[in-house]
C-alpha positions as CSV (number, residue, x, y, z in Angstrom):
1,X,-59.9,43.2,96.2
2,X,-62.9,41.4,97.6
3,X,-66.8,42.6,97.4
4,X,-66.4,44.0,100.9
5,X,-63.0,46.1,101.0
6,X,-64.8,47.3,97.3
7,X,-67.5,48.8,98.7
8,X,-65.8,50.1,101.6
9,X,-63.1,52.1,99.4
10,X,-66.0,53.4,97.2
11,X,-68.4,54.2,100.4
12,X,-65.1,56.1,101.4
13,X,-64.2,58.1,98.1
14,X,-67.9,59.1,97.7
15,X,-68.1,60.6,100.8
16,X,-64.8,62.3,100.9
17,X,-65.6,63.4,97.1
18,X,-68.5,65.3,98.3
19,X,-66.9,66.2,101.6
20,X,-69.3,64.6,103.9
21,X,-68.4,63.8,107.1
22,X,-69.3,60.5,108.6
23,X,-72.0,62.1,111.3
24,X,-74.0,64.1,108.9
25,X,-73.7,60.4,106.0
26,X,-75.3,58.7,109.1
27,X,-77.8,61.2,110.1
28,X,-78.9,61.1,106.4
29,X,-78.9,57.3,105.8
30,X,-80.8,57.2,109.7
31,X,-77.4,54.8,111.4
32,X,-75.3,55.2,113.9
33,X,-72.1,56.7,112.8
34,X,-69.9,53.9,114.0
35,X,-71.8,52.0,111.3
36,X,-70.2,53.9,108.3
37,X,-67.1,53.7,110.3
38,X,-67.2,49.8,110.4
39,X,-68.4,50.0,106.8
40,X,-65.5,52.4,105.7
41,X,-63.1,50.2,107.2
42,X,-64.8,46.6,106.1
43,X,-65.7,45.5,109.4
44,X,-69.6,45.5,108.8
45,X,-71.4,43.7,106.1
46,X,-74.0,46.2,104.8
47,X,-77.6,45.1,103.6
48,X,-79.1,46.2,100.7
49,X,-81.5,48.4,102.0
50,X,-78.4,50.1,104.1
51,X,-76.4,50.3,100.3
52,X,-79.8,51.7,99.1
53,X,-80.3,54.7,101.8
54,X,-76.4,55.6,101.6
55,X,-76.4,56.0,97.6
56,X,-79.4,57.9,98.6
57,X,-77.4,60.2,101.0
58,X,-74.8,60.6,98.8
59,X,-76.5,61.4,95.4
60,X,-74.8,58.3,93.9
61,X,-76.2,55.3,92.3
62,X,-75.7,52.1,94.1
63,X,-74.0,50.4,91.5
64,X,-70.8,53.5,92.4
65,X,-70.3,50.9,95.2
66,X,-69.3,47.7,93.3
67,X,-66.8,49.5,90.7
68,X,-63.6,48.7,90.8
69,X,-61.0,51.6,91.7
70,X,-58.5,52.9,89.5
71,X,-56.5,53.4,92.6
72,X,-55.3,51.7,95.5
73,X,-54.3,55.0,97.0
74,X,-57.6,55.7,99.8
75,X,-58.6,59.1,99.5
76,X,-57.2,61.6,102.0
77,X,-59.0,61.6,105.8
78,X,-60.7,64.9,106.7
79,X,-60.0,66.6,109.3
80,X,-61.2,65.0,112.6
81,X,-63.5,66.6,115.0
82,X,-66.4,68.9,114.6
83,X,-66.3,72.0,113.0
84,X,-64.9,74.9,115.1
85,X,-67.8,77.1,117.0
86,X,-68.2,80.4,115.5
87,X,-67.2,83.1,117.8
């Protein structure tokens, strides 16, 4: 697994771990959303100042982006879409 594919599968499991959509990580780490998409999927290469506000965001240390996984297995999507409007 290269550098890039390792931090996107950690960015991933951190943020599904704490069950964090991508819209409210990129509010918090001030980027687009489509950003942590791109990241999440290893289309974007991310600066260290961008590795440094998403550990932020998530309460991790930015280290928790270069392990290696125990897993291959990605962890499970969340449900799309927005939460339902109270009624």
């Amino acid at each position: 697994m290269d550098t890039r594919a390792r931090i996107a599968w950690n960015l991933r499991n951190l943020r599904s771990l704490r069950n964090i959509t991508q819209e409210n990580l990129a509010v918090d780490a001030q980027v687009d959303r489509t950003v942590i998409s791109d990241l999440e999927r290893g289309k974007h290469n991310a600066s260290v100042d961008l590795l440094d506000r998403l550990a932020l965001a998530l309460a991790a240390d930015i280290s928790e982006f270069f392990c290696e996984p125990l897993t291959d297995d990605l962890p499970k999507p969340m449900r799309a879409g927005r939460k339902p409007k109270q009624v």
